[in-house]
C-alpha positions as CSV (number, residue, x, y, z in Angstrom):
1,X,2.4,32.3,124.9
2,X,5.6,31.1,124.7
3,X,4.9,27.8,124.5
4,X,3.0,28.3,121.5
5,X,5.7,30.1,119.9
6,X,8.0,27.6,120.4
7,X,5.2,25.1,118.9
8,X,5.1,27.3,115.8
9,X,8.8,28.1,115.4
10,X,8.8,23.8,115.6
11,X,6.3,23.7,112.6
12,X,8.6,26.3,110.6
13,X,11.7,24.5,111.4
14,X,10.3,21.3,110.4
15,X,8.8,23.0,107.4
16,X,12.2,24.0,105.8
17,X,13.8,20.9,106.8
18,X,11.3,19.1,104.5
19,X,11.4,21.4,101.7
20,X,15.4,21.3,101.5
21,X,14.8,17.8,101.9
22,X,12.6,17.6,98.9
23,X,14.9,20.2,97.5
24,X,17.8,17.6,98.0
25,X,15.9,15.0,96.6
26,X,14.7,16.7,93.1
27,X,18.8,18.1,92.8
28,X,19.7,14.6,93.2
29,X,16.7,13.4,90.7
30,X,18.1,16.1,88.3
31,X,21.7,15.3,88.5
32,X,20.6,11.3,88.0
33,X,18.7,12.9,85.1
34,X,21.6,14.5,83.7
35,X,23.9,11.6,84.2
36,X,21.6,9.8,81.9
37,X,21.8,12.6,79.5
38,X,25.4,12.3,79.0
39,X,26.0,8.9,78.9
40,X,28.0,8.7,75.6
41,X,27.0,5.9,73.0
42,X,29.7,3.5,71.4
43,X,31.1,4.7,68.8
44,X,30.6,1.9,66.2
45,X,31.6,3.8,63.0
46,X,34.9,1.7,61.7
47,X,37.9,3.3,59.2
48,X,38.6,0.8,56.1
49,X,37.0,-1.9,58.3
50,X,38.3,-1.6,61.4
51,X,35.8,-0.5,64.1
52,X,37.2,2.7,66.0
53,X,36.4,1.8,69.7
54,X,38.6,-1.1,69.2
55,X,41.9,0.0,67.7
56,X,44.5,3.1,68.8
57,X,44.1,5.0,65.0
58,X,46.7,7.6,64.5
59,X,46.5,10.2,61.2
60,X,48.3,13.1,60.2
61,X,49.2,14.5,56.9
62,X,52.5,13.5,54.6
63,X,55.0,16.7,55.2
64,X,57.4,18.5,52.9
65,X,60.3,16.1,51.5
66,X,58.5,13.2,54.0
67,X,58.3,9.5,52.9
68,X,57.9,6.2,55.0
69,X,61.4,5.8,56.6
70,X,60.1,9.3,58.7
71,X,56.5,8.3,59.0
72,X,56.5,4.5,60.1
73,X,59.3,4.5,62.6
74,X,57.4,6.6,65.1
75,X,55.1,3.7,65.1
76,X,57.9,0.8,65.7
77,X,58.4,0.0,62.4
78,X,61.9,-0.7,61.5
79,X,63.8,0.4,58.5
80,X,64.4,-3.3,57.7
81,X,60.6,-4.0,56.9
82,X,60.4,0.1,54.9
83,X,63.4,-1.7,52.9
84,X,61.4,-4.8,52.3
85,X,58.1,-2.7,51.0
86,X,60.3,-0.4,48.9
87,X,61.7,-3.3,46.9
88,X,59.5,-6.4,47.2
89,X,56.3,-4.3,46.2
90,X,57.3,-1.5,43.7
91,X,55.2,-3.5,41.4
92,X,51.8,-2.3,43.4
93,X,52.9,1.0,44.8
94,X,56.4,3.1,44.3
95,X,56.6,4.2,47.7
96,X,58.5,7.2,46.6
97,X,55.6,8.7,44.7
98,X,54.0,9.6,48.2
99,X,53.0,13.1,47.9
100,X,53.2,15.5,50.7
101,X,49.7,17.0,52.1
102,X,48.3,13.5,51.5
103,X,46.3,11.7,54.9
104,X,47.6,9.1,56.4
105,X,46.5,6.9,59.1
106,X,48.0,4.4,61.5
107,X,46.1,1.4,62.9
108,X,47.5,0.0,66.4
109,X,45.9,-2.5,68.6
110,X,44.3,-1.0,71.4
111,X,46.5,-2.9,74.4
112,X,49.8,-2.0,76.4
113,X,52.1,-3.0,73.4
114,X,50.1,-1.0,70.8
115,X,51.6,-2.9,67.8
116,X,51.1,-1.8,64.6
117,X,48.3,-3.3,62.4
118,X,48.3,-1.6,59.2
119,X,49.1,1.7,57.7
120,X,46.8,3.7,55.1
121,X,47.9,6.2,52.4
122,X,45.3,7.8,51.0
123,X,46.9,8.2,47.0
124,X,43.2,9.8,46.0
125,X,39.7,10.5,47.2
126,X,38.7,7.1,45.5
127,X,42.2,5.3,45.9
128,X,44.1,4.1,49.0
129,X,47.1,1.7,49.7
130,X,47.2,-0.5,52.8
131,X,50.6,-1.8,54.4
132,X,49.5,-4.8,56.3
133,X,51.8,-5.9,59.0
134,X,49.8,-8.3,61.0
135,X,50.7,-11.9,60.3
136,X,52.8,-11.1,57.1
137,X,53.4,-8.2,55.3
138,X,51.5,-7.3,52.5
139,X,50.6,-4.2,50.1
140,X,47.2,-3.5,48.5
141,X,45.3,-0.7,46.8
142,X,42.1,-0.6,47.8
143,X,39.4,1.4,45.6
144,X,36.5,3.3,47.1
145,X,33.3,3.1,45.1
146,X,32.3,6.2,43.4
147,X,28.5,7.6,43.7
148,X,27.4,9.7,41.4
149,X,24.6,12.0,41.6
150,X,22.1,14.0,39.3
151,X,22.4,17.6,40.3
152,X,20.4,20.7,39.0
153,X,20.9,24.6,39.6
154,X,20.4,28.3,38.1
155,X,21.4,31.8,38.7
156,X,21.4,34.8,37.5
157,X,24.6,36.9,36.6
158,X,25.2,39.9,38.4
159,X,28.6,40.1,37.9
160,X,30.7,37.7,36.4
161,X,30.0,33.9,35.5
162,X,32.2,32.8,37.8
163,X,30.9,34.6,40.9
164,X,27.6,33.5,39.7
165,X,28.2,29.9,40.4
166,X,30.2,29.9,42.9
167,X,27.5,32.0,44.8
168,X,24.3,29.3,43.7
169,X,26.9,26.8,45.6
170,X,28.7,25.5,42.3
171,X,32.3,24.3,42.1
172,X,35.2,26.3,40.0
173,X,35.6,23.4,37.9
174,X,32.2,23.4,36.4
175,X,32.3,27.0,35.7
176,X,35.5,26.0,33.0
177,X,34.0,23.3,31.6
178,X,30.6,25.4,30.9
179,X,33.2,27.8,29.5
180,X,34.9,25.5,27.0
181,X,31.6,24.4,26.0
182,X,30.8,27.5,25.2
183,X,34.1,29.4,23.7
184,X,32.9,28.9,20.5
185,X,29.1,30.9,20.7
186,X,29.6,33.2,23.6
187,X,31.9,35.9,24.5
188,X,32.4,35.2,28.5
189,X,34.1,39.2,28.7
190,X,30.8,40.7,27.1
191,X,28.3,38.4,29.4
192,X,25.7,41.2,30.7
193,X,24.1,41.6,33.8
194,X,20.7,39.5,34.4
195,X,21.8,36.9,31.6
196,X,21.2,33.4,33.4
197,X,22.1,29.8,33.4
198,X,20.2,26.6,34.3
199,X,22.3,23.2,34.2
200,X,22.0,19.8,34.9
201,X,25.6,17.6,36.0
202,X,26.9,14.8,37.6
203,X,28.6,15.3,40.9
204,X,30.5,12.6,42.2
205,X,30.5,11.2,45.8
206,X,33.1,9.0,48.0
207,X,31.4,8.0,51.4
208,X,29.2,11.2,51.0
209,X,32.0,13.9,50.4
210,X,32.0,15.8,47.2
211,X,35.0,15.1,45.1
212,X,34.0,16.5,41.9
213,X,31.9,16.6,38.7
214,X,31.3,14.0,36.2
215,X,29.8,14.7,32.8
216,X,27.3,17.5,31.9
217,X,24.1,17.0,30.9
218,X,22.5,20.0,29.5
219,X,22.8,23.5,29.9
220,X,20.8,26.6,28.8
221,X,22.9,29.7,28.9
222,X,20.7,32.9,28.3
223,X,22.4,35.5,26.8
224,X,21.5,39.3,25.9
225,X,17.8,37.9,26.0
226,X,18.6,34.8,23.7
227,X,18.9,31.1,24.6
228,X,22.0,29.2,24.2
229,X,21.2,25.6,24.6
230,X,23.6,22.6,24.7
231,X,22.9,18.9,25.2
232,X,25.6,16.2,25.9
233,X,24.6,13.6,23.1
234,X,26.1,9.6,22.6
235,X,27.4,9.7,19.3
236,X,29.8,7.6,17.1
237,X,33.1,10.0,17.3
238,X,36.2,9.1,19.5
239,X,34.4,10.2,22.9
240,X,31.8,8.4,22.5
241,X,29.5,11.2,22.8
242,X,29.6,15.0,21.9
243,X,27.1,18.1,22.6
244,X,24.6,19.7,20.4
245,X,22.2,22.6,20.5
246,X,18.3,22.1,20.3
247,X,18.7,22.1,16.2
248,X,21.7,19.3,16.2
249,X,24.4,22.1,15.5
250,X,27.9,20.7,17.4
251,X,28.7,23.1,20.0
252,X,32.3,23.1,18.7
253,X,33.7,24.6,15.8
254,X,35.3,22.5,13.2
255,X,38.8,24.8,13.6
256,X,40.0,27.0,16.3
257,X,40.0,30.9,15.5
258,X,44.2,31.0,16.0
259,X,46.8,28.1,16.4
260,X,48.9,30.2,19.2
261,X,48.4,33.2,21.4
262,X,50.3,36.1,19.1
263,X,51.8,39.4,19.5
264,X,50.3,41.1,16.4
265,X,49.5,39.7,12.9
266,X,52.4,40.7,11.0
267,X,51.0,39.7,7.8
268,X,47.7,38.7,6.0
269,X,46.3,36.6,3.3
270,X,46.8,38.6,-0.1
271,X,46.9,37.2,-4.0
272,X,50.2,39.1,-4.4
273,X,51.9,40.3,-1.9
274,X,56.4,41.7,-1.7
275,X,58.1,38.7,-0.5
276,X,60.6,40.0,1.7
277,X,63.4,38.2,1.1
278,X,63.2,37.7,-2.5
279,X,61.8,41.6,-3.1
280,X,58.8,39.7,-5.8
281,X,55.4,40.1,-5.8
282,X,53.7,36.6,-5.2
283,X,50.6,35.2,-3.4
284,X,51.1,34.7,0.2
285,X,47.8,32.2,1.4
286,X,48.2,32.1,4.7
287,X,48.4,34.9,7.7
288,X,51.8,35.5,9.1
289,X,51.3,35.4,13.5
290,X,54.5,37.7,15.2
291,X,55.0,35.5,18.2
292,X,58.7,34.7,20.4
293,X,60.4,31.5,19.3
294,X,59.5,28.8,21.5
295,X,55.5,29.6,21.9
296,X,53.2,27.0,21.8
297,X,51.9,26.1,18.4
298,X,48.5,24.4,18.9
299,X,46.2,22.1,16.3
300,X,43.5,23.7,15.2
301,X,41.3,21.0,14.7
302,X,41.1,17.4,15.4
303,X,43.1,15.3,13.1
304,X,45.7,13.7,11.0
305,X,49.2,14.9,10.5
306,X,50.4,14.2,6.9
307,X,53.3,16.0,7.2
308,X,55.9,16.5,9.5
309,X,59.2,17.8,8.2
310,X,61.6,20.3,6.5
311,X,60.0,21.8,3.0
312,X,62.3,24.4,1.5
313,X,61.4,27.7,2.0
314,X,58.5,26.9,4.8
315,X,61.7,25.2,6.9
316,X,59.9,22.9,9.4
317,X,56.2,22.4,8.9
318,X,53.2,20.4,9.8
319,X,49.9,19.5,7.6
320,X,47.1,18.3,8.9
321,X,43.9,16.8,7.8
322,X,40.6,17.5,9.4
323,X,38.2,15.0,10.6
324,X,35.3,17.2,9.3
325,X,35.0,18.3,6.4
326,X,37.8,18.3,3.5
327,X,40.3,20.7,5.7
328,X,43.8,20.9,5.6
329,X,46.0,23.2,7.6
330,X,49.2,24.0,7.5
331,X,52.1,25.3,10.3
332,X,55.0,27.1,8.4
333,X,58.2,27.9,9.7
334,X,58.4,26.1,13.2
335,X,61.5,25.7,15.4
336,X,60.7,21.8,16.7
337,X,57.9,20.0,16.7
338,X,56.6,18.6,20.2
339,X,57.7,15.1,21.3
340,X,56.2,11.6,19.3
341,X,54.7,13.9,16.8
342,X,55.1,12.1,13.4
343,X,53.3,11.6,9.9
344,X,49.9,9.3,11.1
345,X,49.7,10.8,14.4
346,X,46.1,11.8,15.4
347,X,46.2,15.3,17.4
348,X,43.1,16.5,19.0
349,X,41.7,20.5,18.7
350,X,44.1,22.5,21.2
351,X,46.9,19.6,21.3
352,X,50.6,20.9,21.4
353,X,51.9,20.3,18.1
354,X,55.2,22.6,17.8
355,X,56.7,25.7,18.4
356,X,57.1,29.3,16.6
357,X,60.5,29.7,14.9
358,X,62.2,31.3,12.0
359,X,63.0,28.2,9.8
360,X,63.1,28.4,6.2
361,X,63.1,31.6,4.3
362,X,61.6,34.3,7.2
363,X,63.4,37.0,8.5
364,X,62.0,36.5,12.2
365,X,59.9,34.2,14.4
366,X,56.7,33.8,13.4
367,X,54.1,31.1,12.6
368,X,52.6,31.2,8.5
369,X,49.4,29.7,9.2
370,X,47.5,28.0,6.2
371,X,43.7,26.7,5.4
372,X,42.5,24.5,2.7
373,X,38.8,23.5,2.0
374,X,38.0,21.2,-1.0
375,X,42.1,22.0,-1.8
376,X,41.3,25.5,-2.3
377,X,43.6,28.2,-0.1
378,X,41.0,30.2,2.2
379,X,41.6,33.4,4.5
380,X,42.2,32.4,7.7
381,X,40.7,35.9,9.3
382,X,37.6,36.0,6.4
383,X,36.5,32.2,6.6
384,X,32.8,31.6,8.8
385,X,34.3,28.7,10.4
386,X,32.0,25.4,10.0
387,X,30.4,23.7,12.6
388,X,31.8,20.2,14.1
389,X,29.9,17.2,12.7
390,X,26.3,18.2,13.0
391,X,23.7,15.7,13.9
392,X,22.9,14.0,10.4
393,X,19.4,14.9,8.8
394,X,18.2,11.2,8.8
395,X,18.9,11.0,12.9
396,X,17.6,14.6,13.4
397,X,14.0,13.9,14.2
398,X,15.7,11.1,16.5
399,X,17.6,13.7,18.9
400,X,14.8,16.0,19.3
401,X,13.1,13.2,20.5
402,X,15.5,12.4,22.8
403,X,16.7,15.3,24.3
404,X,12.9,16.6,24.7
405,X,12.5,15.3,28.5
406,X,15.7,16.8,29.6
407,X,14.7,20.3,27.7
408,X,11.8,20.4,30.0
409,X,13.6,19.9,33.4
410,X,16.1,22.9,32.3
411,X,13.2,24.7,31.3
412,X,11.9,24.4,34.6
413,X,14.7,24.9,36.8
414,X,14.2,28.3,39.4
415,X,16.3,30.5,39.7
């Protein structure tokens, strides 16, 4: 009896031994396993051409009131050699125009004296400059390729346009130019909820990271049940190219509503109205904008300025002559006029073109704003502004054409 207990206690014995055995053996098959799983692959991605795994690569961000003689001396560079790139190469890069919250990197060799290879300041997304110090020293800009993309989206307004596109994914800067394309035909304060926008953009690409938006295709803005459509079109006008609705109409208006952001209109346009300085009744064509001396006086349209000068009892003043139509407006009673602006100078619509003073005969700061169609004096407030050069009626048939494929796609963009 007890012999076969002993025999069976045996068997048990020998029983476990094996299984921990095996036990041992599968952990140790699992742990070769794992080891196997986290073997780490070369990293064989390289930074402006230098492969990682074989250089020591340093970065950090330019500080507050930094510049090179901080930054480089960490890495063994002496002052003599900053003093040699501030004044032998000026010509390709003023090292005192290094921002601070730029990137920068350093690029050591990967040994026990870790010299110094190069150093990278990165000036823009698309623009770098290299300081070479192996061999010679040398200073280049070196320009990353920019790839740009066809993007489409939609949304729907619930609340503003802004939030609207920033919620469908959409950068801040898109959402202005969609605006100034629009300042003219849509009131962005009185947008209503479930009006919607479809667009098709460029978005531009360095290495794969957004840096931004190119030019705009075509946009249909759907407002209080009625669709705004605009289409960038190549044309023969300073751009190069300007945007239209589906019936050729130029998105922008031929003049700007006001030349300057006012306090109140302190006087309009009347056939006889009491001078107040020389207590007479006698036309006054133009509307009189209140405004504090110094504000921004703004051209109206794009054009030429004929005038620029001092002209009696409208002191310092400014005439210019539209590109469409036969306009002319005029800017009474400035205090200066901004900087290079001269008879011949070509202003474009919203260009800085003086300020609001009290020159000539006025008894307080204020801009006497003008308009002349066909040499006529018109109403500033009582004019229906005309529309930018329109698509001509012999190339009409032409853009429809043209912009009929794009129409569909924003057509059938989801939202």
């Amino acid at each position: 009896m007890r012999t076969n207990f002993i025999i069976v206690l045996s068997l048990l014995i020998l029983t476990q031994s094996c299984n921990q055995k095996d036990n041992a053996n599968n952990s140790n098959q699992k742990e070769d396993n794992q080891k196997e799983i986290i073997v780490q692959q070369e990293d064989t991605s390289t930074l402006y051409s230098y492969k990682k795994i074989d250089y020591k690569i340093d970065s950090g961000l330019v500080k507050q009131n930094q510049g090179l003689t901080h930054i480089l001396p960490k890495f063994g560079i002496s002052q003599a050699i900053i003093f040699n790139i501030s004044n032998n190469f000026d010509s390709i890069f003023d090292v005192k125009k290094i921002l601070p919250n730029k990137k920068y990197y350093m690029i050591c060799n990967k040994d026990s004296t870790n010299s110094p290879i190069c150093f990278i300041y990165e000036k823009t997304a698309t623009e770098s400059v290299i300081f070479n110090f192996k061999d010679s020293l040398t200073v280049e800009i070196v320009r990353k390729s920019i790839n740009i993309k066809i993007k489409s989206a939609g949304g729907k307004i619930n609340s503003s346009l802004w939030n609207a596109f920033i919620e469908n994914g959409l950068s801040g800067a898109l959402v202005m130019e969609v605006a100034k394309l629009y300042a003219w035909t849509i009131d962005f304060f009185g947008i209503q909820k479930e009006d919607y926008f479809k667009i098709i953009y460029e978005a531009k690409y360095v290495e794969d990271k957004f840096i931004g938006i190119g030019e705009i295709k075509a946009i249909l803005f759907n407002h209080r049940e009625k669709d705004f459509y605009s289409f960038k079109y190549d044309v023969d006008t300073l751009q190069g190219f300007a945007y239209y609705n589906e019936e050729g109409q130029s998105m922008k208006k031929a003049l700007l509503s006001a030349p300057l952001e006012y306090v109140r209109i302190s006087s309009k346009f009347s056939n006889r109205r009491l001078h107040p300085i020389k207590k007479v009744y006698r036309p006054h064509h133009g509307v009189d904008y209140a405004a504090p001396r110094g504000t921004d006086v703004v051209a109206t349209g794009d054009g030429i300025v004929t005038f620029a000068g001092t002209s009696g009892g409208a002191g310092k003043m400014i005439k210019i002559k539209h590109s469409v139509g036969n306009i002319l407006t005029k800017y009474l009673h400035l205090y200066k006029y901004a900087k290079g602006l001269k008879k011949g100078t070509f202003v474009k619509q919203g260009q800085k073109i003086g300020e609001v003073g009290s020159t000539g005969m006025s008894t307080g700061p204020h801009l006497d704003y003008r308009i002349y169609i066909n040499g006529k004096a018109v109403d500033p407030l009582g004019i229906d502004i005309p529309s930018a050069d329109p698509i001509s009626k012999e190339n009409l048939s032409i853009f429809k054409s043209n912009i009929k494929e794009i129409k569909t796609k924003l057509d059938n963009i989801n939202l």
